[in-house]
C-alpha positions in Angstrom: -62.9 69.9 36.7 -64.0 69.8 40.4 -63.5 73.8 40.8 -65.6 74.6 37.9 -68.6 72.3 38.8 -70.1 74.8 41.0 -70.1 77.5 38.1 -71.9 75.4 35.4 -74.4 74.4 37.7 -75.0 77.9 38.5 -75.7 78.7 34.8 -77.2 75.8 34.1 -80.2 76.9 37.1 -80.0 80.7 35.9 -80.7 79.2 32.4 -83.1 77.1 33.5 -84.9 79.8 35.7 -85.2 82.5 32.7 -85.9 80.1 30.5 -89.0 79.1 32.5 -89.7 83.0 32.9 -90.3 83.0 29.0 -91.9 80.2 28.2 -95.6 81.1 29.1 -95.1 84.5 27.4 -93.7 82.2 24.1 -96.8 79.9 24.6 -99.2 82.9 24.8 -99.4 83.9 20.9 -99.7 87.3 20.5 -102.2 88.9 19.2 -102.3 91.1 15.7 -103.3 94.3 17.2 -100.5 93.5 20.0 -98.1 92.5 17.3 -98.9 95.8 15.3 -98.7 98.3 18.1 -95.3 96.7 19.3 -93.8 96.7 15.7 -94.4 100.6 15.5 -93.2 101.0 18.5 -90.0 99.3 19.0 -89.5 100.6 15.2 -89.9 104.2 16.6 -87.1 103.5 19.6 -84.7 102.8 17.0 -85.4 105.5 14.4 -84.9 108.0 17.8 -81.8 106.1 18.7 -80.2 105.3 15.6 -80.5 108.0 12.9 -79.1 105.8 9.9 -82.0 103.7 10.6 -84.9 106.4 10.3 -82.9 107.7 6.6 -82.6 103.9 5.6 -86.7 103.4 6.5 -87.6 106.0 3.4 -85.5 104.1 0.7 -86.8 101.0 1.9 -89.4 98.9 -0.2 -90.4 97.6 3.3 -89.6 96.5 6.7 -89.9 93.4 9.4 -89.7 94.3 12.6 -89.2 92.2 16.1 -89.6 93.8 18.4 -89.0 91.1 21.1 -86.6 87.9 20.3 -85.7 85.8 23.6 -82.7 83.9 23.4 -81.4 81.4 25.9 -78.8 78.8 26.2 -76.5 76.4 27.9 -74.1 74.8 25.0 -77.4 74.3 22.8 -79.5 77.2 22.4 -82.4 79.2 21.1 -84.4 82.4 19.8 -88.4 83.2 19.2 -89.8 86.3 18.6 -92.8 87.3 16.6 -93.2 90.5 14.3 -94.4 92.1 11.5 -94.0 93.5 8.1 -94.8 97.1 7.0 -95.2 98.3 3.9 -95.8 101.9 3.3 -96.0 101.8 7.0 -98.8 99.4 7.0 -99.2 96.2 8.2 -98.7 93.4 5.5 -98.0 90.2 7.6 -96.8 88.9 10.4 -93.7 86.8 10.9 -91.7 84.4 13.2 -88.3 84.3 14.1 -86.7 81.2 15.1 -83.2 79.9 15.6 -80.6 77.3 17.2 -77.2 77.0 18.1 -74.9 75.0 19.8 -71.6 75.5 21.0 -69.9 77.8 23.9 -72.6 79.7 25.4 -74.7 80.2 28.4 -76.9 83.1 29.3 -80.5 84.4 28.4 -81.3 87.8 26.9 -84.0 89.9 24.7 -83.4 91.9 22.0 -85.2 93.3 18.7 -84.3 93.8 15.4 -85.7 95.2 12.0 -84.4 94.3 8.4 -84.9 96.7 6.0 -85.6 95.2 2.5 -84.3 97.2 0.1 -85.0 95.9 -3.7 -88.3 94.2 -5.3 -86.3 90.9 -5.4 -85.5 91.0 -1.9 -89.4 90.9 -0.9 -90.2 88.8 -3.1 -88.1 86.8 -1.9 -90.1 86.9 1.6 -92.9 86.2 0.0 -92.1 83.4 -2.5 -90.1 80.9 0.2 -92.1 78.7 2.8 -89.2 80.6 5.4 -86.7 82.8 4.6 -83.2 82.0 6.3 -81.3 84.5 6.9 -77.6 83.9 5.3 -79.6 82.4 1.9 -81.2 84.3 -0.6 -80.8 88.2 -0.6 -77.5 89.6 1.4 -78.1 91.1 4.2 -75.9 93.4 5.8 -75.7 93.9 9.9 -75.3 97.7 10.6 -73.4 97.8 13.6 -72.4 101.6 15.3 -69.7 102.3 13.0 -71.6 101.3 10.0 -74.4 103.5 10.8 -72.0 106.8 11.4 -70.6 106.3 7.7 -74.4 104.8 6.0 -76.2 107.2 4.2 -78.6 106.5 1.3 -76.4 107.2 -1.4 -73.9 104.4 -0.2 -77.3 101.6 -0.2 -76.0 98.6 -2.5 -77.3 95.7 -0.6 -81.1 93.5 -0.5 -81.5 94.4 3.0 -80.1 95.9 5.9 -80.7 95.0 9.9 -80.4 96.5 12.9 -80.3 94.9 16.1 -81.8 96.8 19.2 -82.8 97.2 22.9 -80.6 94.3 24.1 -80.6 92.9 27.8 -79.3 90.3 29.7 -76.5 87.7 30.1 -75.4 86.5 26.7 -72.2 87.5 24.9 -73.1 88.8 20.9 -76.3 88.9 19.3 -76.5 87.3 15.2 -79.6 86.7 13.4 -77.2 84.5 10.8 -78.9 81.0 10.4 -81.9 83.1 12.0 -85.8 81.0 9.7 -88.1 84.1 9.5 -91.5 82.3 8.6 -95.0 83.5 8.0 -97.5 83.0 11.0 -101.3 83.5 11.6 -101.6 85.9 15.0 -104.9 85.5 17.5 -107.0 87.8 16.3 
């Protein structure tokens, strides 16, 4: 156990470190006009990088958006991010993301993501529930790389559909499974 001592102690500081980096940004509540501008925005990056994505957004009865989720961890773990919801390409809501884990991990890293709600039920769902988890209530489908290449709007069958975007850092996978998307009140 000896050898491996220095290498957990090493992760646990670089956890630590970035995990002190994002705090004051996660304890600075953005605002709704920041929340707004970075929704369009990070939804634009992926429509230019990801062309399934863009042909998905016109079927779609209406999207969240995250643009920026930071996740950290050291066996137990955790995500925040804050976003919003478009309809019709206008601003309906804002939202939170939150999860935790536990188990084999260490490492820190940002990423977005945007679900795509495809059917009535599906926001309705959003709206009706006091937070929406995902992996209960409407199925939603990850759309990795290969996915995309072989998605067109034809082949659409599920509630929703997400895409996960811009990642960096020093964690291995990204899931939004388990992920509580809630309702929130942004600073004006």
């Amino acid at each position: 156990m000896r050898p491996f001592r220095p290498i957990l102690m090493a992760l646990m500081l670089s956890t630590t470190a970035v995990g002190a980096l994002a705090l004051p940004s996660l304890s600075q509540a953005a605002t709704a006009e920041d929340l707004s501008k970075d929704s369009r925005q990070a939804l634009q990056t992926l429509y230019d990088s990801n062309p399934a994505a863009s042909a998905i957004s016109k079927k779609a009865r209406a999207i969240l958006v995250f643009p920026n989720i930071v996740k950290a961890g050291l066996v137990f773990g955790g995500s925040y991010g804050e976003g919003t919801l478009l309809r019709g390409g206008v601003v309906d809501g804002y939202y939170n993301s939150v999860s935790g884990s536990w188990g084999l991990q260490a490492g820190a890293q940002s990423f977005g993501y945007a679900v795509f709600l495809m059917t009535p039920s599906a926001v309705s769902y959003l709206g009706e529930t006091k937070g929406w988890e995902i992996g209960v209530g409407p199925t939603v489908v990850i759309v990795n790389e290969g996915m995309a290449q072989n998605l067109s709007t034809s082949t659409l069958k599920d509630d929703a559909y997400a895409f996960i975007f811009n990642q960096q850092g020093l964690m291995a996978g990204v899931s939004i499974e388990g992920t509580k998307i809630s309702k929130i009140n942004p600073a004006k």
